[in-house]
Steps between C-alpha positions, in 0.01 A plus 500: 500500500214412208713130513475492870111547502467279187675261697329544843149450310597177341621353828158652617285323222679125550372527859235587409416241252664236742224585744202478251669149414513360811249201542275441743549202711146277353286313784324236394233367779360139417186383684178430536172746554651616841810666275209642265311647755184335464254636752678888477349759363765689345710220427728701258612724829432262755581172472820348634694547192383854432589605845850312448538738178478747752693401788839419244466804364604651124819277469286175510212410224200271679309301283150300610499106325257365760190317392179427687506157564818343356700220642880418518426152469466395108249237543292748711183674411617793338894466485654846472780387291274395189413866507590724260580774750767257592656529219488896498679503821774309294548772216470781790847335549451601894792601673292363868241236477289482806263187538250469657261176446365191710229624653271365227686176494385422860140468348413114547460414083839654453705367822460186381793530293713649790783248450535725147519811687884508532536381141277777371655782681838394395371542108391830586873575650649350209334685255553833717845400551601473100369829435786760343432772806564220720263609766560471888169269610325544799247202624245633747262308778157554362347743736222389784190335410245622797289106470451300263382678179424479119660166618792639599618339837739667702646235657585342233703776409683547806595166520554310148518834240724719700726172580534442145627879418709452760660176368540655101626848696763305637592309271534834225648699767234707445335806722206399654198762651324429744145630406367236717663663847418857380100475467420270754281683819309744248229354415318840465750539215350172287126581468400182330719276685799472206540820343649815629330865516703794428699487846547113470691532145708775657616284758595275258630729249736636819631199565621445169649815486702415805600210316613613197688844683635219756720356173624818357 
C-alpha cells in the first residue's frame, strides 16, 4: 500500500514538474512607434502588443521591440536594424516574430532609397530566419495613415510599401497581415492622423491574433 502511494506521488510530482517546465510560446513584435504605442496612455496595458499578451493568453509570451521612429530601410533616417533592441529580439530567441515597419520609410528623405526596400527586409528575414528557435515570421501592411503626416504619406504606402511586402512575402512563403485593410474607415481611432488610440491598437492587436490562431 505505502509503495503504491509512494508510487502514485512520484507519478504525481513528474507532472507536476513537466507542467512548471513547459515554455511559453515567446512573441516578438518588431515595429515602429505604432507597435510602441506612442500616443497611449497606458502603453504597458494598452498598446497593440500588450493587448495581444492578452488576447493569446498564458501559453504565449508577448514582447514590445517597437521604436518611435525607426525605419526598415538601412539607409533611412533611423534604421531599426542598427538598433540595439534589434539585437535583443535576437537573444529572446522568439518562437513568432511579428513585423511591423514601413510606415516611416514612406517619409520622402527615406523613400528615396525604395529600390533597397526589398533588399533590406530580406536581411531582416535572414537574420530572423538563422536564429536557433527558428521562428515562424509574420510581415504585416503598416496600418492606415489618415493624410499625410510627420511626412508619412499614405499613398505611398498603399501603393509602393505594401507592394514590396507583398513581393518578399511571396517570395519567403511567408504570412502576411493585413493591418492596412483592418484600420482603414476609423479615423476616430488615429487622433493625430498616424497613430492609434487605445481602440485603434486593439483593432490591430485583433487582427494579429486572428492571424497567428489562424496558423495553429
Amino acid at each position: 500500500m505505502k509503495k503504491r502511494i509512494y508510487l502514485l506521488c512520484l507519478s504525481l510530482a513528474i507532472v507536476l514538474v513537466a507542467v512548471a517546465q513547459e515554455k511559453a510560446i515567446k512573441v516578438a513584435c518588431i515595429g515602429n512607434s505604432i507597435t510602441y504605442g506612442s500616443g497611449i496612455k497606458d502603453r504597458a496595458n494598452d498598446s497593440y502588443p500588450a493587448v495581444l499578451g492578452k488576447l493569446l493568453g498564458d501559453k504565449y509570451e508577448v514582447r514590445n521591440y517597437g521604436i518611435s521612429g525607426r525605419t526598415l530601410l538601412n539607409n533611412g533616417d533611423r534604421p531599426y536594424m542598427k538598433e540595439d533592441k534589434f539585437q535583443e529580439v535576437q537573444k529572446y530567441l522568439p518562437d513568432i516574430v511579428v513585423i511591423k515597419l514601413g510606415t516611416n520609410d514612406s517619409k520622402p528623405q527615406n523613400w528615396k532609397y525604395k529600390e533597397e526596400f526589398s533588399n533590406d527586409m530580406q536581411t531582416m528575414i535572414n537574420i530572423l530566419k538563422n536564429l536557433s528557435s527558428k521562428p515562424q515570421i509574420y510581415l504585416c501592411y503598416p496600418a492606415k495613415a489618415y493624410g499625410v503626416a510627420f511626412g508619412i504619406n499614405d499613398s505611398i504606402i498603399e501603393n509602393s510599401v505594401i507592394p514590396y511586402i507583398k513581393k518578399v512575402a511571396k517570395k519567403n512563403k511567408l504570412r502576411t497581415i493585413d493591418l492596412q485593410s483592418a484600420t482603414d474607415g476609423m479615423p476616430e481611432n488615429f487622433p493625430d492622423k498616424i497613430h492609434p488610440n487605445e481602440k485603434g491598437a486593439a483593432v490591430i492587436a485583433e487582427t494579429v491574433y486572428n492571424a497567428i490562431k489562424k496558423k495553429k
